[in-house]
C-alpha positions, 0 to 999 in steps of 0.5 A: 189788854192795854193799846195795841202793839206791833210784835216782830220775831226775827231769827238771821245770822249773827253779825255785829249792829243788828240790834241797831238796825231794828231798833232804829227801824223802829224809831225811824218810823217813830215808834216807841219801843215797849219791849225788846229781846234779844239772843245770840246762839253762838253755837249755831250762829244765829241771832233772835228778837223779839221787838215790840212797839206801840202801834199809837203814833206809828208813822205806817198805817197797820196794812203797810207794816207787813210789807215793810217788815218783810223788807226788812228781814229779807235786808237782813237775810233771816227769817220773820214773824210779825203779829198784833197783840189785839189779834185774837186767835180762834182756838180749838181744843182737842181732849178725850175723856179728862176734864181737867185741862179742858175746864182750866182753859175755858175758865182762864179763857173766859176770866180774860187770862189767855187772850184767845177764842174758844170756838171749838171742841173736839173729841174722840169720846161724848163724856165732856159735852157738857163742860164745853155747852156749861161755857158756851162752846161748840163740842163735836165728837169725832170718832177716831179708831184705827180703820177710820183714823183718815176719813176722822182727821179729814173730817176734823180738817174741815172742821178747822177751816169751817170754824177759821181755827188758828191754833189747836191744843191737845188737851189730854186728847188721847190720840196721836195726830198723823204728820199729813194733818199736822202738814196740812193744818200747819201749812205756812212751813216749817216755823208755823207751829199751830199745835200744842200738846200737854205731856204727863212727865218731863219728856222723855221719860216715863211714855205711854200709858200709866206713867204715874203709876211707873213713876211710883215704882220707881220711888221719883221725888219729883213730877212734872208736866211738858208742854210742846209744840207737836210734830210728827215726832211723838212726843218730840216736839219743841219744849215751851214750858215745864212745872215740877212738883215734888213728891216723898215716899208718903205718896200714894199713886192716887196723889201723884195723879192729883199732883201730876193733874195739877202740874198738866193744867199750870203747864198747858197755860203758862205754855198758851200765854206765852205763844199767845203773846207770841214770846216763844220762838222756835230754831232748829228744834228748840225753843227761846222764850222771851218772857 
């Protein structure tokens, strides 16, 4: 992982020298700047940065850093996010009956690809407690039908604090997470997205059930997979990532699916590596990925 750096996000209206500004904080405090990034939204008049500095020879101790980060973004009227990259985020994941993307994580997960913690599975069928126990992981199967769908999401709720969980990812969990569990799991406000989902096509098109099947009918000659931030929106949420395959009128449903699988697991985690590295930042609905 290399030594541990400081990682700022700052979103704040645009105005001249605000590049100066932080980078000169930075230096001031004798850090050594590894990256930085930066974008302006002309349209919304807004200005994003992603700076990241070594935290060796730092002139403030690592728990004056937040205080003193916030004063800064509070200097520049905006809004700020500020992570350590050897902050390793304890991660459930959530999935029904597919293997697919379950098993490319843990395995990405245990090589050293994504630097999380696999502490928790979770899910509304038993057919893949084996995957999680192969990997060392805890599986809990958690019931979920449409007269017990609040009594279910307070019990996995619980699960999440008990198990300190910071971010949850919808592996092919077949089930749509109500807006009162996203509130409650996501309580740090509007900008503290800690749910990501895997969708089966480029959103919108092709929704619900069967969409490989109804993407053959319609003879498509590309596929793909979406992974996003969820919200209450169905299948709305701000975009990190997409792949795309193509496909030709020699394809049978059967390789679609096996296209499209494979689409779903390089999405799911390219999009994890990205918000673990904490590259992805969200403003009025959308996404800016610095990477």
């Amino acid at each position: 992982m290399g030594s541990p750096t400081a990682i700022l996000q700052v979103i704040c209206a645009d105005r001249p020298g605000l590049v100066s500004e932080l980078s000169g904080w930075v230096a001031a405090n004798g850090g050594n700047i590894r990256h930085a990034d930066h974008h302006t939204d002309a349209g919304a008049g807004l200005f994003l940065s992603r700076i990241e500095w070594a935290l060796e020879g730092f002139g403030l101790p690592r728990e004056a850093i937040a205080p003193a980060t916030e004063a800064l973004v509070a200097r520049l009227g905006g809004e700020g996010q500020l992570h350590f990259s050897d902050a390793i985020p304890r991660v459930a994941i959530f999935v029904s009956r597919q293997d697919h993307c379950l098993v490319d994580l843990l395995w990405r997960t245990r090589a050293g690809e994504l630097p999380m913690e696999v502490a928790l599975v979770v899910s509304n069928h038993p057919d893949l407690r084996p995957v999680a126990e192969q990997f060392g992981v805890r599986f809990v199967h958690q019931a979920v039908e449409a007269a017990n769908r609040a009594a279910a999401e307070e019990a996995q709720l619980a699960l999440l604090a008990e198990h300190r969980i910071e971010l949850v990812v919808l592996a092919k969990y077949m089930q749509v997470l109500s807006g009162d569990f996203l509130d409650r799991f996501q309580s740090g406000g509007p900008q503290d997205h800690r749910v990501i989902n895997i969708h089966h096509s480029f959103l919108p098109a092709f929704k619900g059930a069967q969409p490989y099947h109804r993407a053959w009918e319609r003879g498509v000659k590309l596929i793909g997979a979406t992974a996003h931030y969820v919200t209450e929106d169905l299948d709305a949420g701000p975009i990190i990532e997409q792949v795309i395959v193509p496909v030709s009128h020699r394809d049978e449903i059967a390789d679609l699916i096996r296209k499209g699988r494979d689409c779903e697991r390089l999405a799911l985690a390219r999009a994890l590596r990205l918000h673990l590295r904490r590259e992805v930042m969200v403003y009025r609905g959308r996404t800016a990925v610095f990477h």
